[in-house]
VMD Tcl script that draws the C-alpha trace (Angstrom):
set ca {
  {0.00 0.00 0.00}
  {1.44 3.30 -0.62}
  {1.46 5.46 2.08}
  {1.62 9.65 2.26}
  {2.37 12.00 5.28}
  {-0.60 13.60 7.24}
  {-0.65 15.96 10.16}
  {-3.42 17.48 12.27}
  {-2.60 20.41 14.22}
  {-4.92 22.76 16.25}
  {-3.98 26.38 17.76}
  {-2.60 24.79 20.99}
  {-1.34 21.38 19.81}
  {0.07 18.77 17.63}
  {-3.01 15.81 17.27}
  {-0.67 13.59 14.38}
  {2.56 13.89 12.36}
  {2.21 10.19 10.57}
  {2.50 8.19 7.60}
  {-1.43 7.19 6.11}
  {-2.78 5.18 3.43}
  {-6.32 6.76 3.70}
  {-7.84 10.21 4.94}
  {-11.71 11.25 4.93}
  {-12.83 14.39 6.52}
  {-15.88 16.69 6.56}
  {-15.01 20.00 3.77}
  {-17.17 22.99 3.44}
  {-19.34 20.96 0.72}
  {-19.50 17.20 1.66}
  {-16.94 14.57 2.03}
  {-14.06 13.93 0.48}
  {-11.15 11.61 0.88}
  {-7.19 11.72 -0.23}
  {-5.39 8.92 -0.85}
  {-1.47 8.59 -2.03}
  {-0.40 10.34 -5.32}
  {-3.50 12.71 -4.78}
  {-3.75 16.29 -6.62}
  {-2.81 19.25 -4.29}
  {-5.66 21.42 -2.96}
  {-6.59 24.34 -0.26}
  {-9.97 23.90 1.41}
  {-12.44 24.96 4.26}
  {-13.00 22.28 6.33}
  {-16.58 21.52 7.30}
  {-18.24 19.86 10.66}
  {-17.92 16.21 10.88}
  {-16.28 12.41 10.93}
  {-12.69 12.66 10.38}
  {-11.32 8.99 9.46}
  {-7.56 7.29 9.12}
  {-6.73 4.65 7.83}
  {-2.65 4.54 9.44}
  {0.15 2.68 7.27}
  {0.38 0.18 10.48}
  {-3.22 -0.78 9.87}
  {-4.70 0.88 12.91}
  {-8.04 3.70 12.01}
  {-8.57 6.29 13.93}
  {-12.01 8.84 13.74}
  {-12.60 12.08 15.13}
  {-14.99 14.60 15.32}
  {-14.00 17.45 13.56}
  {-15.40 21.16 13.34}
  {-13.58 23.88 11.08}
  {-10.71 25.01 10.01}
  {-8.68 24.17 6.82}
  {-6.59 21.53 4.58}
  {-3.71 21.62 1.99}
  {-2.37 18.81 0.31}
  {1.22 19.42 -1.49}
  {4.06 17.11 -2.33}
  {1.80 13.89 -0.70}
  {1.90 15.60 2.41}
  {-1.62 16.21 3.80}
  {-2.23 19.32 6.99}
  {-5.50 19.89 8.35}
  {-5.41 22.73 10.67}
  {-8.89 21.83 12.95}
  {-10.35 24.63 14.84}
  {-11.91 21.93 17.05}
  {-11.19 17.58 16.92}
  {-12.51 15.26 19.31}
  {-11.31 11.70 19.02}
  {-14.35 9.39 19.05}
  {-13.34 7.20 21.91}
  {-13.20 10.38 24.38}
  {-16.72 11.05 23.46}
  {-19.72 10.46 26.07}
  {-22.82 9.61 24.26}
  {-24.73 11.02 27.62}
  {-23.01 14.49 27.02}
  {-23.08 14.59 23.58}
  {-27.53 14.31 23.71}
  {-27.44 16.77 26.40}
  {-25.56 19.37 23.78}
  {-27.90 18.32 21.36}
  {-30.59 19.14 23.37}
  {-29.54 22.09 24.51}
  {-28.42 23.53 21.04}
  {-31.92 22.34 19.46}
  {-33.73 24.35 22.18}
  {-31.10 27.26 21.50}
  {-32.45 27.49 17.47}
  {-36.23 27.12 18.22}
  {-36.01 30.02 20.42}
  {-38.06 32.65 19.37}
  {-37.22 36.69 18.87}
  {-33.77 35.69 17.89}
  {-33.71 37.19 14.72}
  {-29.58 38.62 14.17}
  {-27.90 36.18 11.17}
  {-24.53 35.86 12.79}
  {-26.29 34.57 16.15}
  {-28.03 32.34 13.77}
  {-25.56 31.24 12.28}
  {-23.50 30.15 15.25}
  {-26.33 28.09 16.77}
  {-27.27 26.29 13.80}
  {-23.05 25.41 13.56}
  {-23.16 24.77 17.58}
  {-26.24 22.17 16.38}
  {-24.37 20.77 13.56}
  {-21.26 19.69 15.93}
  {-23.84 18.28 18.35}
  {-25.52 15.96 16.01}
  {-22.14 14.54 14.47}
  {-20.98 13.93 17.80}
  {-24.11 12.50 19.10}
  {-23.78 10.29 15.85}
  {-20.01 9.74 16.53}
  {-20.99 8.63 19.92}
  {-23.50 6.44 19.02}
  {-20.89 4.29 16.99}
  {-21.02 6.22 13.58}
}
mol new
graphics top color blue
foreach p $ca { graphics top sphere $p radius 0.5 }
foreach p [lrange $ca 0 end-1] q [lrange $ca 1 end] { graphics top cylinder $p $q radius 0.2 }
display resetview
C-alpha cells in the first residue's frame, strides 16, 4: 500500500505527524477523501467524521469542526479549529448538547444572522458527535 504523510494540528497542539494510506474528513461541501499520489488542494473544512486509515493498519475517527486543509508534495495538513477523538466522546453528554443547542435554534425573537448562524453550527457539531458517539 502506498502510504503519504498527514498531520493534524490545532492552535494549541500537535493531534498527528504520521505516515497514512487513507484520509476522509468533513469540507465545506460534503466529504471527500485523499489517498497517495493525490492532486494538491486548499480547502475549508466543514463539521464532521474525520477517518484514518494509518500505514500500520490501525483507524482512527474524530470529530471534527472547522478550520482548513492543503495537500502538497503527498503531504496532507488539516489545521482543525476543534477535533474530538471518538473514543473520548460520552454519548450522555453529547444528547445533552444536542438538546440544549436544538432548544437554543427554536427560540423565538432571535432574529440577528450571525447569532443564527452560530447556533445552527453549535447544532451541527452536536448531532455529528451524538452520531459519533453512538458508533457512527
Amino acid at each position: 500500500m502506498s502510504t503519504f504523510k498527514c498531520a493534524i494540528v490545532t492552535p494549541s497542539e500537535q493531534i498527528l505527524d504520521e505516515e497514512v494510506v487513507e484520509v476522509e474528513f468533513p469540507q465545506w461541501d460534503g466529504q471527500r477523501g485523499v489517498l497517495h499520489s493525490a492532486a494538491p488542494f486548499v480547502s475549508k473544512l466543514g463539521t464532521g467524521r474525520l477517518r484514518i486509515k494509518l500505514a500500520a493498519g490501525e483507524e482512527r475517527t474524530y470529530l471534527l469542526n472547522g478550520g482548513f486543509a492543503e495537500l502538497h508534495d503527498d503531504r496532507l495538513v488539516l489545521v482543525a479549529d476543534e477535533i474530538v477523538a471518538k473514543d473520548e466522546l460520552e454519548l450522555a453528554e453529547a444528547r445533552t448538547r444536542l438538546e440544549r443547542a436544538v432548544e437554543a435554534v427554536m427560540e423565538s425573537g432571535n432574529t440577528d444572522l450571525e447569532v443564527r448562524a452560530k447556533l445552527e453550527q453549535e447544532r451541527a457539531v452536536a448531532t455529528a458527535a451524538v452520531a459519533l458517539a453512538e458508533g457512527g
